[in-house]
N, C-alpha and C positions, 0 to 999 in steps of 0.2 A: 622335751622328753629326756628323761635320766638314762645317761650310757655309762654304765659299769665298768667296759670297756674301753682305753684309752683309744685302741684302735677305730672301735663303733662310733665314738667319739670324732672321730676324726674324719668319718666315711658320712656322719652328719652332717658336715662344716662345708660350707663355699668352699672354692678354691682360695677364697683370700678375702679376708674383711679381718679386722682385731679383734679378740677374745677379752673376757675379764677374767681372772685371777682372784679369789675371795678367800681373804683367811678371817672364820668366821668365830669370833671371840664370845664371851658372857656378855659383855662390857661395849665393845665392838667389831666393828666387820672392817677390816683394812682391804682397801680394794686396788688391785693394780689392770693396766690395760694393756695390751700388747702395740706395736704397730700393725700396717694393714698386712702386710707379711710374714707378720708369725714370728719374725726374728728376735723381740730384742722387752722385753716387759720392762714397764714404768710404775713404780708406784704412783697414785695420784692424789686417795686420800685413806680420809676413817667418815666411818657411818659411826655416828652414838645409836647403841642401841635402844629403842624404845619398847614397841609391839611389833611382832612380825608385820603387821601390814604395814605400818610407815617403815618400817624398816627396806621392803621389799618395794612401796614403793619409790625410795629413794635408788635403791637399784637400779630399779626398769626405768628411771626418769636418768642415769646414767647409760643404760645401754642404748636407751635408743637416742639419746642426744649425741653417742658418737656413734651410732650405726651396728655396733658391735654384732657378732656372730656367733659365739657361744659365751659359755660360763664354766669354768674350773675353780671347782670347793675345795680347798685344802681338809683334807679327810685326818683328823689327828687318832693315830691308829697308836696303840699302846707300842712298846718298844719290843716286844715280842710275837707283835703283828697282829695281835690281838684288838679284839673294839670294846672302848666301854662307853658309857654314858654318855663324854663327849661327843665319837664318833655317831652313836645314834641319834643324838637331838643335831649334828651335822644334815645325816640324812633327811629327818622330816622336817626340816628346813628348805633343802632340795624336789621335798617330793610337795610341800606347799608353794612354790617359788616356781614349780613346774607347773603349777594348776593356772599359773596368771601370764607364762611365756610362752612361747611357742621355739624359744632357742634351746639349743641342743645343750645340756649341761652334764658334766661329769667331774669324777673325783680325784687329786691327787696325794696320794701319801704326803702328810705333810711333817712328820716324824722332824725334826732338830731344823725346821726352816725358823724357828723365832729365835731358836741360837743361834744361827749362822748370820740372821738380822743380824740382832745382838754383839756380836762380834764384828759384822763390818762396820757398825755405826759407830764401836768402840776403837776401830784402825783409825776411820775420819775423826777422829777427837770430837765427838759428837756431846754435846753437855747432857746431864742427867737428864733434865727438863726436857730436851729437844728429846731425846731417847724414848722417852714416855709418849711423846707427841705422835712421833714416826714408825714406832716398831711394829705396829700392826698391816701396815700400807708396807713397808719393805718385807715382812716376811710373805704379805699376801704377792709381791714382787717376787719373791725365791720360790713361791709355792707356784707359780706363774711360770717361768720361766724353765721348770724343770719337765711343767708339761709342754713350752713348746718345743723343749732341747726332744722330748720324747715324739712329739708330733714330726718334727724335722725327719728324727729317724724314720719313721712309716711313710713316710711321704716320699 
């Protein structure tokens, strides 16, 4: 079920299992996982994108190989809060991805999480090459992380 709300979102969730984290690209899905506490998001990889359904089921053969609990889409929302084209093929992404899970998924603003990647992979003197490899999975990390900093808070 898609919850709108980070809260409903939340009132979905076990008390504790790990979440995935998905920044979902043209190109690829970078996907990060949380621990089983909600604390601390891991990037882990990239999905090449094919068709939605190997796509998706390369997901669902990740969540349920680590148990996972929910799902958080980085929602790329225009800089003036606004949605264009990105953010709705985001959503029917979500609302297909929901016809084949029964876990709770929801959205987070993911506005400047590929720069903030970008820029910590640039502090670790991260090479061009590796930059390209990784940025997708670490921002899907920062898009991750800022829903659980926000989960943390409601809880």
């Amino acid at each position: 079920m898609i919850h709108e709300d980070v809260a409903d979102f939340a009132a979905a969730l076990p008390r504790a299992g790990a979440i995935a984290g998905l920044d979902l690209g043209t190109k690829t899905i970078g996907v990060a996982v949380s621990d089983g506490l909600r604390q601390v998001a891991s990037p882990i990889t990239v999905i090449r994108r094919e068709k939605f359904t190997k796509d998706a089921e390369a997901l669902l053969k990740i969540t349920s190989e680590r148990g996972l609990a929910g799902i958080v889409l980085g929602l790329p929302r225009n800089m003036d809060g606004s949605e264009g084209p990105r953010a709705q093929s985001t959503r029917a992404f979500a609302r297909n991805l929901s016809r084949l899970t029964e876990l709770p998924i929801t959205f987070w603003d993911e506005r400047l999480s590929t720069v903030a990647a970008e820029r910590a992979l640039l502090e670790a003197d991260t090479s061009r090459k590796r930059r390209a490899e990784v940025i997708d999975q670490v921002a899907a990390g920062y898009i991750l992380q800022g829903a659980l900093d926000r989960l943390r808070f409601l809880g």
